[in-house]
C-alpha positions as CSV (number, residue, x, y, z in Angstrom):
1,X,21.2,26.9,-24.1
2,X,18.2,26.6,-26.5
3,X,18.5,22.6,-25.8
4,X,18.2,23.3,-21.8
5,X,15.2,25.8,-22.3
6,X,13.4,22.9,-24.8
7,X,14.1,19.9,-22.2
8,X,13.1,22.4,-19.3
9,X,9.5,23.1,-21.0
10,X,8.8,19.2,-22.1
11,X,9.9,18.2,-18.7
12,X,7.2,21.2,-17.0
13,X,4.3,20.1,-19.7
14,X,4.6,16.7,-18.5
15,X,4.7,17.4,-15.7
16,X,1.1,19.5,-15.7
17,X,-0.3,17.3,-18.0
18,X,0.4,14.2,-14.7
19,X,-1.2,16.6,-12.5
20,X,-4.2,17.2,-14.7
21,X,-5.5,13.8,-14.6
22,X,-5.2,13.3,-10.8
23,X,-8.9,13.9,-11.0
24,X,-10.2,11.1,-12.3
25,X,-11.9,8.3,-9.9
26,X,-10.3,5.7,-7.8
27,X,-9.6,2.2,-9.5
28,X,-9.6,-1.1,-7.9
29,X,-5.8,-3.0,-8.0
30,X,-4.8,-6.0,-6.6
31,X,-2.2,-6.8,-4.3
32,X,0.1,-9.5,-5.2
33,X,-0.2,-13.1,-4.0
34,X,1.1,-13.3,-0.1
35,X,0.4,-9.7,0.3
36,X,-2.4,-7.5,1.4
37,X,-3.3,-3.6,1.6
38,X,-2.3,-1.4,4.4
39,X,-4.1,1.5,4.0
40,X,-2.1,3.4,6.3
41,X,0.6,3.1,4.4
42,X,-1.3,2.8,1.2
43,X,1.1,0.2,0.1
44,X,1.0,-3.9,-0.4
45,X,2.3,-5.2,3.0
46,X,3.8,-8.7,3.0
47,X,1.7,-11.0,5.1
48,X,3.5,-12.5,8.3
49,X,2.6,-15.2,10.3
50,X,2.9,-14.6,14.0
């Protein structure tokens, strides 16, 4: 019991501590090679040839 209540509060402090930083800026990242961004998405998107 004491073992669930521990893992339950590390798991919810990690939890907030994720959420606190969610206010930092925006970084720039690459896609990989023979992809680009789709910001609809807001995922790497293979290219394709048509």
């Amino acid at each position: 019991m004491i073992r669930t209540l521990i893992c339950a509060l590390a798991l919810s402090c990690s939890a907030s501590v994720a959420l606190a930083c969610s206010g930092h800026s925006k970084q720039t990242q690459s896609c990989a090679p023979g992809s680009v961004w789709d910001a609809e998405t807001q995922t790497c998107a293979k290219i394709t040839n048509s």
